[in-house]
C-alpha positions as CSV (number, residue, x, y, z in Angstrom):
1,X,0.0,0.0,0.0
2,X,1.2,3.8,-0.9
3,X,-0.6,6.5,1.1
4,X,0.2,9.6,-0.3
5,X,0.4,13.4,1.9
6,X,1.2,16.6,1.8
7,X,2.6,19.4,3.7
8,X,0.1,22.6,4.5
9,X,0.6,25.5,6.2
10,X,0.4,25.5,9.8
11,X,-2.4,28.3,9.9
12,X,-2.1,27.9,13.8
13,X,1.1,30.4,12.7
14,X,-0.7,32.8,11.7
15,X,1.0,33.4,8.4
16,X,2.2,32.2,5.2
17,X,5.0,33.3,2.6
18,X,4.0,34.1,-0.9
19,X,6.4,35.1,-3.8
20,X,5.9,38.1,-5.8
21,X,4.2,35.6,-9.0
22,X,1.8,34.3,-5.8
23,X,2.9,31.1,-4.9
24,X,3.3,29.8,-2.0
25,X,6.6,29.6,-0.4
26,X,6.3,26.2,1.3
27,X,10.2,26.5,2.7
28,X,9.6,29.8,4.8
29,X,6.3,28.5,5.9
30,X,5.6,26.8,9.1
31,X,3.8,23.3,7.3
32,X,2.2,20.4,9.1
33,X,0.8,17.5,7.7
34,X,-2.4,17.8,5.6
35,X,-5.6,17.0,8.5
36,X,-7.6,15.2,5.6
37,X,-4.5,12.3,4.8
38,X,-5.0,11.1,8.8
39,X,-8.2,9.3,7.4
40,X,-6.0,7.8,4.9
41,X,-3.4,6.9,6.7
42,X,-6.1,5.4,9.1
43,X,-7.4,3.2,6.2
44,X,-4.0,2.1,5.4
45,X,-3.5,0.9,9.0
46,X,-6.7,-1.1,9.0
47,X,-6.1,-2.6,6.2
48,X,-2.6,-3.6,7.0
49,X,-3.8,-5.4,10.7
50,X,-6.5,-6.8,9.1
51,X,-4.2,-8.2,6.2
52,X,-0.9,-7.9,6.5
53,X,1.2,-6.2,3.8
54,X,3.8,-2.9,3.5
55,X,2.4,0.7,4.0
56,X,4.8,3.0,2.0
57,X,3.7,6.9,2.6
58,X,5.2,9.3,-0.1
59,X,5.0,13.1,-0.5
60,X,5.8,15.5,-3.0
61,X,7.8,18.9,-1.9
62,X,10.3,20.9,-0.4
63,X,13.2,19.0,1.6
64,X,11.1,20.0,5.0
65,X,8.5,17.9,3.8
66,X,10.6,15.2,5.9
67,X,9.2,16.5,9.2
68,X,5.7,15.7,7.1
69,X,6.3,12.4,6.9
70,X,7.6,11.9,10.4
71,X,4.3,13.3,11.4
72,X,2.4,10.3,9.3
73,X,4.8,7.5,11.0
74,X,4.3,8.9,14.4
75,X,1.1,10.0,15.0
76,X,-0.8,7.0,12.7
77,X,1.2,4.5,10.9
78,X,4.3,4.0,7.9
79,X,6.9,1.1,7.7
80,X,8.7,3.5,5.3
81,X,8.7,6.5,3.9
82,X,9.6,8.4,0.3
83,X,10.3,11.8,-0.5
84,X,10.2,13.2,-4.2
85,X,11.9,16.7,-4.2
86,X,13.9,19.0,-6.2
87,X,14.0,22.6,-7.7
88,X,12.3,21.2,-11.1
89,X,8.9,20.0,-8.9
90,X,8.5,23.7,-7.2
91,X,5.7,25.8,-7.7
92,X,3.8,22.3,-9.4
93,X,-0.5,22.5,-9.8
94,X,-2.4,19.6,-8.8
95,X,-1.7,18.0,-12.2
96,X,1.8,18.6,-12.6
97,X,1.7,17.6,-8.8
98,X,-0.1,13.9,-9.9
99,X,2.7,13.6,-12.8
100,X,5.3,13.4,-10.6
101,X,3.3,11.1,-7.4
102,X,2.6,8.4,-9.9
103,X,6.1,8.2,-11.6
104,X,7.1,8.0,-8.1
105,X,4.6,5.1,-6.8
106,X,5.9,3.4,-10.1
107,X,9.3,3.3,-8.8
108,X,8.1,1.2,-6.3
109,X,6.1,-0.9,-8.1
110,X,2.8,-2.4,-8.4
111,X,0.8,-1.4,-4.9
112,X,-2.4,-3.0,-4.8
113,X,-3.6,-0.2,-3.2
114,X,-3.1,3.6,-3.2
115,X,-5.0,6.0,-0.4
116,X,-5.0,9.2,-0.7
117,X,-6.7,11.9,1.5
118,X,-10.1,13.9,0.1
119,X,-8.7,17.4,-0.3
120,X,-6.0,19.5,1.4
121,X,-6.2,22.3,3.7
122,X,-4.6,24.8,1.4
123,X,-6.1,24.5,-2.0
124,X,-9.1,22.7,-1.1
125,X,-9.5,21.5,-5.0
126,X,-9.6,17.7,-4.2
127,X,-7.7,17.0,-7.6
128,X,-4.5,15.2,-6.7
129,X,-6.1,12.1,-5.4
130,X,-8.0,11.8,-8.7
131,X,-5.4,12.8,-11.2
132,X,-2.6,10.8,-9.5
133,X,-5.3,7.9,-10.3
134,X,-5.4,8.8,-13.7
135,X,-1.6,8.8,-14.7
136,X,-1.9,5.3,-13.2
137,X,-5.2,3.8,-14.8
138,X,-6.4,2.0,-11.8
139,X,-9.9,2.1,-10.5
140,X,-11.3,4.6,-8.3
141,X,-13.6,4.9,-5.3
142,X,-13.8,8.1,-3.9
143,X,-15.6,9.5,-0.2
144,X,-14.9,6.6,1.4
145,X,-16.5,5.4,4.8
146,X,-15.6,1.9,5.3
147,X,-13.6,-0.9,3.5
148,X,-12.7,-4.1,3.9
149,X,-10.6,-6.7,1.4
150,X,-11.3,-10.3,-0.2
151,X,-7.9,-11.7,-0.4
152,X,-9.2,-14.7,-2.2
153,X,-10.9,-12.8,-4.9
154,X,-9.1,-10.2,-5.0
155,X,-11.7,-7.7,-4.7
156,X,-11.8,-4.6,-2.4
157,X,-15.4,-3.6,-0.9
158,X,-16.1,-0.3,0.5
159,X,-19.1,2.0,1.6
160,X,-18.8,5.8,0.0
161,X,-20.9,8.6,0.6
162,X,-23.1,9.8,-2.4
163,X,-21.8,12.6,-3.6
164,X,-20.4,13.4,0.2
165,X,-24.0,13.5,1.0
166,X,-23.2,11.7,4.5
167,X,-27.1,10.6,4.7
168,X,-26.9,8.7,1.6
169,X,-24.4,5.7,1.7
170,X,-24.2,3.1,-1.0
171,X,-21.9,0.0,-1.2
172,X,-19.3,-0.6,-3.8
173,X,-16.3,-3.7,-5.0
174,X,-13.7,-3.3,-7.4
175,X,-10.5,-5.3,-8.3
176,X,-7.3,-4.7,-7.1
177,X,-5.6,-3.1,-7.6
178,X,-7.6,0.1,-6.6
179,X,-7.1,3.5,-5.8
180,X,-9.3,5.2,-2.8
181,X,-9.6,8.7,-1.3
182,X,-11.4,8.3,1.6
183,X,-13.8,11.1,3.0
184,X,-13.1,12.7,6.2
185,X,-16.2,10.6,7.3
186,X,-13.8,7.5,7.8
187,X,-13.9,5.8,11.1
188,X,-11.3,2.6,11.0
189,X,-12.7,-0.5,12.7
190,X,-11.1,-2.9,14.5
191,X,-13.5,-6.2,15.5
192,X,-11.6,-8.6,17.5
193,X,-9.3,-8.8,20.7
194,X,-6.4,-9.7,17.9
195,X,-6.9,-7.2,15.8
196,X,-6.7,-4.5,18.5
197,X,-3.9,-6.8,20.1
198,X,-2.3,-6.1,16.5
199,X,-2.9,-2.5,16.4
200,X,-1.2,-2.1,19.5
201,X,2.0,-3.7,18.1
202,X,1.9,-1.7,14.9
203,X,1.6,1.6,16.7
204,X,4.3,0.7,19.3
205,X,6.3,0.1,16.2
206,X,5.9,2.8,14.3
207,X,6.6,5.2,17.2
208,X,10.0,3.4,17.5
209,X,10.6,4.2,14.1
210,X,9.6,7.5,14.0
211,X,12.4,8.2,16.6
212,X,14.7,7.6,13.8
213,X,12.7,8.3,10.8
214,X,15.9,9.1,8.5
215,X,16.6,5.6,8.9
216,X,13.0,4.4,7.2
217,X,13.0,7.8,4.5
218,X,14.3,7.5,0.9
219,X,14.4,10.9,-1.6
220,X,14.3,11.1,-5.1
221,X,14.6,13.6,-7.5
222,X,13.2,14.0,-11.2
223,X,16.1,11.7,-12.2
224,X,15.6,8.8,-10.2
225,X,11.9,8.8,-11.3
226,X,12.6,9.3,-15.0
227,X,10.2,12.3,-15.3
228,X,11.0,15.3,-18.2
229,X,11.4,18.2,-16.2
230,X,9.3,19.8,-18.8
231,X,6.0,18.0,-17.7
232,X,6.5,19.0,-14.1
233,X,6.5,21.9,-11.6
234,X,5.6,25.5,-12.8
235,X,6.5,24.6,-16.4
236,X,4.4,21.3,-16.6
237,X,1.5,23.5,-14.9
238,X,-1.5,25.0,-17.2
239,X,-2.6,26.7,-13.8
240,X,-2.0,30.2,-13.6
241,X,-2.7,31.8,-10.5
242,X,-4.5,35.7,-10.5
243,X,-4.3,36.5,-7.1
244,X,-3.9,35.4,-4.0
245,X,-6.4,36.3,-0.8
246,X,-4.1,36.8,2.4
247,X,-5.8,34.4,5.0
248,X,-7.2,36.7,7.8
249,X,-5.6,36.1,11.4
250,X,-9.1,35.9,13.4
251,X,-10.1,38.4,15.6
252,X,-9.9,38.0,19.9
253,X,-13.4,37.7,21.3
254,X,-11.6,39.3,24.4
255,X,-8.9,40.0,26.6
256,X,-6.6,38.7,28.6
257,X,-5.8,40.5,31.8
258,X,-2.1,39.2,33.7
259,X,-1.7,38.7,36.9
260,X,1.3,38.0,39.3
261,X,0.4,34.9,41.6
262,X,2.1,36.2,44.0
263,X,-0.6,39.4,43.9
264,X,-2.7,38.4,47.0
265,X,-5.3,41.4,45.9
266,X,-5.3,40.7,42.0
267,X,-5.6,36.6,42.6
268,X,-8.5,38.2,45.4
269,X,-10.4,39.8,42.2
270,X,-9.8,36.9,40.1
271,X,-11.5,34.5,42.6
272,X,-14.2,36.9,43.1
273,X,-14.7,36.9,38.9
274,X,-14.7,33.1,39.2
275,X,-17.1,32.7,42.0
276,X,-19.2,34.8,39.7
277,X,-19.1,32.7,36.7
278,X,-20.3,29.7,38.8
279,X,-22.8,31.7,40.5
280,X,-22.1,32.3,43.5
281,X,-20.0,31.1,46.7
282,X,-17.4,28.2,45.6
283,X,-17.4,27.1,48.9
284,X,-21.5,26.7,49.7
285,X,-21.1,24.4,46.1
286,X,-18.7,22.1,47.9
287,X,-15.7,23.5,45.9
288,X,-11.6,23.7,47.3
């Protein structure tokens, strides 16, 4: 299994770096892992204590983008990780962006499956997933709720949302191997005492890894995955981007008055603001 990620700006910052041509400047932004690839990731693990198997997470981008995927081994699951990056990939669209990911996953063979998350927290266009799927002609099953695999057919069976309409669920099979963005609707299951006995391992594992994650991470650059530099980054890109809206640090709802603990009077007022909140005496309502 390949799940694929991405870096996005930590909007917790505050702010992101654009260039003058309004791209994002991924390397002098504070970037965390994309929210949306944890149900992937999620999916992947599932389906690797349930079966058994290899998950392989890859990401497109900068060299920080390693910190990106130490985030996927730690916090949910990888046994190893790949990196595609160099200056010819920078400032690639979602279908220059797929170009590359699939000449990548072919470098590491034939997966039977490839996850990908529904839509990133920066340009929200859902695309990737999709496209990637494309350059590699497998089936597709997008919004994806629930799966489960036949080894002995060979078939892989999931419940997707109708057109993310989460009241309207409908059952679906395809061969593997298959390709499946799952929908942020996802909840992993895990049925027996061994498969949660498993899981336990597996995370244990992972963490242990993710200590030394350089050890598990491989990086390639156009070369090693025989792409023409002309069909990637900004030059393999027919997006052109018009403008970009600065995202809007959100207003305080109020303010925050400081106070030295060891200000018997001010600590005084602030009990008598808390007492108030509560309504009334702390001490009648059996509080320390």
């Amino acid at each position: 299994m390949v799940v694929l990620t991405k870096g996005v700006p930590d909007f917790r910052e505050g702010q992101v770096s654009f260039d003058e041509d309004g791209h994002l400047e991924r390397g002098k932004t504070p970037t965390v892992m994309n929210p949306n690839d944890r149900f992937a990731l999620e999916a992947a693990l599932q389906t690797r204590v349930r079966h058994g198997g290899r998950v392989s997470v890859m990401s497109m981008g900068p060299p920080g983008y390693k910190e990106v995927l130490q985030e996927a081994m730690e916090s949910v699951y990888a046994d190893d990780l790949h990196l595609v990056s160099d200056r010819e990939m920078a400032a690639a669209d979602t279908w220059a962006t797929a170009i590359t990911l699939s000449a990548g996953i072919e470098t590491l063979g034939e997966p039977d499956i490839v996850f990908a998350g529904f839509k990133t927290a920066d340009g929200e266009t859902g695309h990737t997933g999709p496209q990637t799927n494309w350059c590699l002609d497998m089936p597709l099953v997008t919004h994806v709720i629930s799966l489960d695999i036949d080894e002995d057919e060979g078939v892989l069976r999931a419940k997707r949302l109708v057109e993310g309409d989460i009241e309207e669920v409908e059952t679906v099979e395809t061969s593997l191997p298959a390709f499946v963005v799952t929908d942020p609707e996802f909840t992993p299951s895990y049925r027996t005492a061994g498969e949660r006995l498993t899981l336990k391992d597996l995370r244990a594992e992972t963490q242990e890894r993710a200590e030394n994650y350089e050890d598990h991470l491989t990086v390639r650059d156009h070369a090693d995955i025989n792409v023409d530099p002309d069909y990637i980054g900004l030059d393999g890109s027919p997006t052109i981007v018009s403008s970009v809206d600065p995202i809007p640090k959100a207003p305080a709802e109020r303010e925050a008055t400081m106070v030295d603990p060891d200000d018997s009077s001010a600590m005084q007022d602030v009990l008598e603001a808390m007492k108030s909140a509560v309504g009334g005496d702390t001490a009648a309502a059996g509080g320390d």
